[in-house]
SERO-4910 file (N, C-alpha, C, O; in steps of 0.05 Angstrom, whole numbers):
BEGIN
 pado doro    nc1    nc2    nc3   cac1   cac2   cac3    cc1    cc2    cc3    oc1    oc2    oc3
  Unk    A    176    334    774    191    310    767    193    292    791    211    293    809
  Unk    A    171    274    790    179    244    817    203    228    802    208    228    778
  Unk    A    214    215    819    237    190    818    236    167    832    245    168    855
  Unk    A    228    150    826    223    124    834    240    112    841    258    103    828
  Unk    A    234    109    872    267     92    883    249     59    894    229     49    885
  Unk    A    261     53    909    255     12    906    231     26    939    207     20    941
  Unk    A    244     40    955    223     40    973    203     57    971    188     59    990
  Unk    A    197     74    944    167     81    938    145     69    917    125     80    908
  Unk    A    159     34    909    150     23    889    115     16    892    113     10    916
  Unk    A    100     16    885     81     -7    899     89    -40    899    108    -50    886
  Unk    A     74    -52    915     78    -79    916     68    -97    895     48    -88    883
  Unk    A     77   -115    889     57   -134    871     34   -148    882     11   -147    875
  Unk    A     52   -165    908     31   -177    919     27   -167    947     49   -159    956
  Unk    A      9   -164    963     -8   -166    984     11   -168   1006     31   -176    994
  Unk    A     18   -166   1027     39   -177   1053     14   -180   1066     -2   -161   1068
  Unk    A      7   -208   1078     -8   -224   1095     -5   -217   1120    -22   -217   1138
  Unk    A     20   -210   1123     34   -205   1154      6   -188   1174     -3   -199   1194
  Unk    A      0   -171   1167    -16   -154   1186    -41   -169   1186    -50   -176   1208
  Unk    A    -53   -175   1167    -85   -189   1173    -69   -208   1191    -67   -196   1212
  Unk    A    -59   -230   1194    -52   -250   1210    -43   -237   1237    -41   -256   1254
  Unk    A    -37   -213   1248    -34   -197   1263    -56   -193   1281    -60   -196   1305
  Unk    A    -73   -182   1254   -103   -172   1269   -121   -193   1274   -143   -185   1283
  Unk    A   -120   -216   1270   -137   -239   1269   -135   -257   1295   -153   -273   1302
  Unk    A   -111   -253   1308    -98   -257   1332   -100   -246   1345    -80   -247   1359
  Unk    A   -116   -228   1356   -123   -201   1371   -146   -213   1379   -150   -221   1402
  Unk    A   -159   -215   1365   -192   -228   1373   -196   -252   1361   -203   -254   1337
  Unk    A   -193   -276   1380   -201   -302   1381   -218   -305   1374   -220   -321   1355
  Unk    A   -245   -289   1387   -270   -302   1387   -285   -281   1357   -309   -277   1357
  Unk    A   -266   -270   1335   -282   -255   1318   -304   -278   1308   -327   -277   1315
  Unk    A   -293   -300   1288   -305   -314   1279   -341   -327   1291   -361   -331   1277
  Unk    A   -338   -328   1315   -362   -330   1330   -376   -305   1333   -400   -305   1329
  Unk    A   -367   -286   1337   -382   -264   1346   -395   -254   1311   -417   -245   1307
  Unk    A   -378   -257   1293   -394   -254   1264   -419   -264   1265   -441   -253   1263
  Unk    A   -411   -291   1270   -445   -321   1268   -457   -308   1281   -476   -301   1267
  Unk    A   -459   -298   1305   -484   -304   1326   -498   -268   1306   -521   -261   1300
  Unk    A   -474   -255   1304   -489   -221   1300   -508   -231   1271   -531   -224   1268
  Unk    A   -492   -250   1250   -508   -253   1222   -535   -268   1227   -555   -266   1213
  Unk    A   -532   -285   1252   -552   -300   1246   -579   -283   1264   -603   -287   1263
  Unk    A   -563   -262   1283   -589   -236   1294   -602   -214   1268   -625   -205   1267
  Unk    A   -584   -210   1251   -590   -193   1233   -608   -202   1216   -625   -186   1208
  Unk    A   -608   -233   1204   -622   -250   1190   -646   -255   1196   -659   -266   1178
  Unk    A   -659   -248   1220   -691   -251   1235   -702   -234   1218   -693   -213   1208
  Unk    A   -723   -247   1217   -744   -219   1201   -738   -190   1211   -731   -172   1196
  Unk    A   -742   -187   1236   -750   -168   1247   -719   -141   1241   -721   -119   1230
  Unk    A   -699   -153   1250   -680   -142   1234   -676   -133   1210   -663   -113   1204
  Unk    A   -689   -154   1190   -675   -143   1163   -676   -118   1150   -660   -111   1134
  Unk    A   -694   -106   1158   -703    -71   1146   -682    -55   1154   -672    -40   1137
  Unk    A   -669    -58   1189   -657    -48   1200   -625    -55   1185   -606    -40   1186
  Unk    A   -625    -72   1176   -595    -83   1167   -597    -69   1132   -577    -71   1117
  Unk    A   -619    -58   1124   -620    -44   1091   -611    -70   1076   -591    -71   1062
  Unk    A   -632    -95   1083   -620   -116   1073   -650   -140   1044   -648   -160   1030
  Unk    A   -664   -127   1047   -688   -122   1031   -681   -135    999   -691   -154    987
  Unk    A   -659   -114    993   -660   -118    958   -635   -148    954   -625   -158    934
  Unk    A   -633   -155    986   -611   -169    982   -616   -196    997   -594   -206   1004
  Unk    A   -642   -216   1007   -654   -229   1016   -655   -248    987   -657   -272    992
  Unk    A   -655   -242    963   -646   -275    951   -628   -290    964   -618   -280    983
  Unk    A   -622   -317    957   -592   -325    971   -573   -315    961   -565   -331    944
  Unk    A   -555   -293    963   -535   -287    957   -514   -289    969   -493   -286    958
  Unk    A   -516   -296    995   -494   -303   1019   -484   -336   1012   -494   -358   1013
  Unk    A   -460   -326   1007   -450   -364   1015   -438   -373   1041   -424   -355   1050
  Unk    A   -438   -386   1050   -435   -401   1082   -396   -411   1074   -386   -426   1058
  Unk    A   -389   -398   1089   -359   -420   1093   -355   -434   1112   -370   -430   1131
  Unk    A   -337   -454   1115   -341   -475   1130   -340   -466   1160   -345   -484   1175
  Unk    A   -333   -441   1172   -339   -437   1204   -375   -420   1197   -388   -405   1211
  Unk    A   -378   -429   1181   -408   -416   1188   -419   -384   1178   -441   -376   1172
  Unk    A   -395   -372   1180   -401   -339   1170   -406   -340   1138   -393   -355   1124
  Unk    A   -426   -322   1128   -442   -317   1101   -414   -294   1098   -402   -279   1113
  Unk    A   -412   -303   1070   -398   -292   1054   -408   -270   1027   -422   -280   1010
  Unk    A   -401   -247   1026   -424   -243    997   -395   -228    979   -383   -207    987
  Unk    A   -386   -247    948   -367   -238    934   -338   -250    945   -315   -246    938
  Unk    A   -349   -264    964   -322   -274    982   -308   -268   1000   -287   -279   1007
  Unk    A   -324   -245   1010   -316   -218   1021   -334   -231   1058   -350   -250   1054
  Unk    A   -332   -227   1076   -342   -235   1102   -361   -210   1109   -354   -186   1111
  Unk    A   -387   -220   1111   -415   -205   1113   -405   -190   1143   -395   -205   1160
  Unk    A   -408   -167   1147   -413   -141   1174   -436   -148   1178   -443   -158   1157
  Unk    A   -458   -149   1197   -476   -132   1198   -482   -113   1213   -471   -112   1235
  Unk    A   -498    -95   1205   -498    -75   1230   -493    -89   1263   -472    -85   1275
  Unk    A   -514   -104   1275   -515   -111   1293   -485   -121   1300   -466   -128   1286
  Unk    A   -488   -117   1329   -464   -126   1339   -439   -114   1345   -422   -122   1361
  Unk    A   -438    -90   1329   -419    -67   1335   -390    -92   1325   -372    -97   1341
  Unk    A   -392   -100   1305   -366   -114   1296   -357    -94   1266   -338   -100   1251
  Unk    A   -375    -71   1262   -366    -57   1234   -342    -30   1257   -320    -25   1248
  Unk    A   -348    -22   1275   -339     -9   1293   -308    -17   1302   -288     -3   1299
  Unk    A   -308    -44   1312   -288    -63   1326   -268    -65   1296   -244    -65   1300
  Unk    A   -276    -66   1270   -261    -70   1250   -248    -44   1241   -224    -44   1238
  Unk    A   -260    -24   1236   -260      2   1230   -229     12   1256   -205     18   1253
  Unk    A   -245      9   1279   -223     14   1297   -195      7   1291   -175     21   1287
  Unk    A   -199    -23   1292   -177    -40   1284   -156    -26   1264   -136    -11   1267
  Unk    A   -167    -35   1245   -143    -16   1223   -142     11   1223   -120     20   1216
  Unk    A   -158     29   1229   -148     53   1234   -135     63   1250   -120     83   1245
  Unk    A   -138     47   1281   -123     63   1300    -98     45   1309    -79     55   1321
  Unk    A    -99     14   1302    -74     -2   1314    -46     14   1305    -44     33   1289
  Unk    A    -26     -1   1318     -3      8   1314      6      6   1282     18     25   1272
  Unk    A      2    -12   1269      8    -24   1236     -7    -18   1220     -6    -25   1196
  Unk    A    -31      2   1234    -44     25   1200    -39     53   1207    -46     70   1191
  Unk    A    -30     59   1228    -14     87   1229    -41    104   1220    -34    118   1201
  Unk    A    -69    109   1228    -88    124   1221    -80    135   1185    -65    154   1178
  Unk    A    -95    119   1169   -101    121   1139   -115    128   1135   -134    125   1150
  Unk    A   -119    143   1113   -145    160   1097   -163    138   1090   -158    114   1087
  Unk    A   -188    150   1088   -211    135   1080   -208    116   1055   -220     95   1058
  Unk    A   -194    120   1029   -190    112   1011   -171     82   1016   -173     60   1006
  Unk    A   -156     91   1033   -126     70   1039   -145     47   1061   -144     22   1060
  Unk    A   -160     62   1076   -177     41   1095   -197     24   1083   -202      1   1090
  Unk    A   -209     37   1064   -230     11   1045   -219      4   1026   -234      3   1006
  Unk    A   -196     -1   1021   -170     -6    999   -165    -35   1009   -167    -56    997
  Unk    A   -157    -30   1036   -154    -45   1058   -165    -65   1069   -154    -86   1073
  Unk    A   -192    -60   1075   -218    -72   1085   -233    -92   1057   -236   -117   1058
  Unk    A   -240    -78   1040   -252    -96   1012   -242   -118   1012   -258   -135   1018
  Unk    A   -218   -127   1007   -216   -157   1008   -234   -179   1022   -244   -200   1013
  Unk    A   -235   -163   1054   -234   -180   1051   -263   -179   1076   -269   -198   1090
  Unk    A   -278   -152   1077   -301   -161   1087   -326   -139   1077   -316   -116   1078
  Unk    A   -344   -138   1071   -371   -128   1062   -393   -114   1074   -410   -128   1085
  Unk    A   -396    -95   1074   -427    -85   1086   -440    -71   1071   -427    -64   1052
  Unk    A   -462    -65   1071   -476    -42   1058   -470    -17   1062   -477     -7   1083
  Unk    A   -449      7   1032   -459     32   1041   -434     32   1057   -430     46   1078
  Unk    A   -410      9   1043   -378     15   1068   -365     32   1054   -346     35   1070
  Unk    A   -360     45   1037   -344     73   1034   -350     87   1047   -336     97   1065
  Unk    A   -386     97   1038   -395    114   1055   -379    120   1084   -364    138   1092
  Unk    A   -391     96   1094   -385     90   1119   -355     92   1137   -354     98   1161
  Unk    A   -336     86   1122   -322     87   1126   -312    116   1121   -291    119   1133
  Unk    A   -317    129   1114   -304    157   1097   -317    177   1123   -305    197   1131
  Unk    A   -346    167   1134   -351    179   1158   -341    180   1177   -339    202   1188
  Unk    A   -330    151   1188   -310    146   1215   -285    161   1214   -272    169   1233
  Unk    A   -278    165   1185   -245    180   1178   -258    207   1191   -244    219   1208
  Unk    A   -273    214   1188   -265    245   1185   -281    246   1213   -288    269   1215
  Unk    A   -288    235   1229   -289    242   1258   -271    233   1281   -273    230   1305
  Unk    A   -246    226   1259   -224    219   1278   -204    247   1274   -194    257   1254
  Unk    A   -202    252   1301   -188    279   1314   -158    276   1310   -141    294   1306
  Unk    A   -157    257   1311   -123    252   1306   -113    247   1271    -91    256   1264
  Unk    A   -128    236   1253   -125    234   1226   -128    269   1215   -114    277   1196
  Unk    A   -145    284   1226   -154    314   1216   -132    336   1223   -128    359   1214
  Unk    A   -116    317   1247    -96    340   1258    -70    332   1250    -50    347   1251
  Unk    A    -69    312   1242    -39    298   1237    -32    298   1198    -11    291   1189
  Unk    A    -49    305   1187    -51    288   1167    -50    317   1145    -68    333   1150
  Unk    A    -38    321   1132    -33    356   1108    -57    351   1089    -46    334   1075
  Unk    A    -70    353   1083    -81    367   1061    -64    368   1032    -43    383   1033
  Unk    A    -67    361   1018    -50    371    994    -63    400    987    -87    400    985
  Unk    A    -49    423    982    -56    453    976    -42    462    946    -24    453    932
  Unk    A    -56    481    945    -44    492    922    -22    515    931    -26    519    955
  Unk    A     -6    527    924     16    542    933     -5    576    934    -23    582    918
  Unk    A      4    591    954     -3    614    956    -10    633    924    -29    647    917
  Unk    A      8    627    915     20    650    893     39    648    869     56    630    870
  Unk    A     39    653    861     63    645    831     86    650    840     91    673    846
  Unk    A    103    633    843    135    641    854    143    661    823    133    660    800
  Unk    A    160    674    834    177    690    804    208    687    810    217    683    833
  Unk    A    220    688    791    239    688    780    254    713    790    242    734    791
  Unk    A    280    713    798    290    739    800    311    749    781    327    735    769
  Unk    A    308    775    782    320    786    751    342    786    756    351    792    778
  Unk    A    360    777    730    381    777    734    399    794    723    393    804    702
  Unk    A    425    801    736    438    826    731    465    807    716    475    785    716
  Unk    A    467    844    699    493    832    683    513    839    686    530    833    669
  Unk    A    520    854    707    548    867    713    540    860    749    518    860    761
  Unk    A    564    855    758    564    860    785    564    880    803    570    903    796
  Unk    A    559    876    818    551    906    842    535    920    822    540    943    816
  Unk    A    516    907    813    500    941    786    473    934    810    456    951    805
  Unk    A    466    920    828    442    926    851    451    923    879    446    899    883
  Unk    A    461    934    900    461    922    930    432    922    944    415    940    938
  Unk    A    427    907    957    409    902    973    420    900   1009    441    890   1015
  Unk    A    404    911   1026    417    908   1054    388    899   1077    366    907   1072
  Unk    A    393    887   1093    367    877   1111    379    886   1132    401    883   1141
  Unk    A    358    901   1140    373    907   1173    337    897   1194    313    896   1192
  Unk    A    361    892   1215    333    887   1239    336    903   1258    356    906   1273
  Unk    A    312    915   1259    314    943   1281    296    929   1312    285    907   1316
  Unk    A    298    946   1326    279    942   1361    288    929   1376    273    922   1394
  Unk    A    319    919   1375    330    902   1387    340    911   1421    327    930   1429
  Unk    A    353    905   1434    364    926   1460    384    937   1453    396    930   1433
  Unk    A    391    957   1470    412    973   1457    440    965   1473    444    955   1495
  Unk    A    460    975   1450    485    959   1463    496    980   1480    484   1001   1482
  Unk    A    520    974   1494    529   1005   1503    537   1024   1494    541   1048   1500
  Unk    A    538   1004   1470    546   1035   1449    530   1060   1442    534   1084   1439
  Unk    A    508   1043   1441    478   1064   1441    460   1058   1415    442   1072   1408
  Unk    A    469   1035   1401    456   1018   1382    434    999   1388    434    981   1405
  Unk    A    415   1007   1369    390    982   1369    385    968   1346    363    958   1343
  Unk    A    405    963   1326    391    965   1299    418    949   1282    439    960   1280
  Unk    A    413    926   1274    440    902   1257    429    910   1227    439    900   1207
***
């Protein structure tokens, strides 16, 4: 039986607060996107970027220049900016290291690569600190039981004693 109190609700809408956080961190993201999209876009790249089935125009341009695909802001490999993002929300102070699920939960809005679950679900699980910090949900050992219950009083004593202890002066080892 869960109980739903106001601080385990989900949200309706979105809190902006942290992207506007992380966007302020790095000035120069918006440039460093252009220059990596427009390296990945050379011929010679595109095989390398697994970008082949996706060379119609499918990218739309927003007005600073970065290709968009779904609305979502194009990664490409090049550039080590899928790395720099990945980092970002997993390890800053305001994503508290999140499961893979919660990190491309996270990320989908609002940027794109080829093969980012994947990807992302890889970076999770080679972070040392998410594997050591983080429970597992388990199944319980064993079937708890029930203990029998008695119908008259004193009809069972039970006694625990702990033995190996030092001895008192009395010449006792044993409570």
């Amino acid at each position: 039986n869960v109980v739903a109190d106001a601080l385990s609700r989900k949200e309706r809408d979105k809190p902006l607060c942290v992207r506007a956080l992380m966007m302020t961190i790095h000035n120069d993201l918006p440039k460093k996107i252009c220059e990596a999209q427009e390296e990945a876009m050379k011929r010679e790249n595109v095989k390398a970027e697994n970008l082949r089935r996706l060379i119609k125009p499918i990218f739309e341009f927003r007005p600073d220049g970065t290709r968009c695909f779904e609305n979502c802001v194009w990664f490409p490999l090049l550039g080590g900016l899928r790395d720099l993002v990945k980092h970002e929300s997993h390890k800053s102070k305001y994503s508290i290291h999140p499961g893979s699920n919660n990190m491309y939960q996270d990320l989908k809005p609002l940027y794109w690569w080829p093969n980012m679950k994947a990807n992302i679900a890889t970076y999770i699980s080679k972070c040392l600190t998410y594997s050591k910090v983080k429970a597992k949900p388990q199944t319980p050992s064993g079937l708890l039981q029930q203990p029998e219950l008695l119908i008259w009083k004193w009809e069972r004593i039970t006694m625990d004693s702990v033995s190996g202890l030092p001895r008192t002066p009395s010449g006792y080892d044993m409570i």
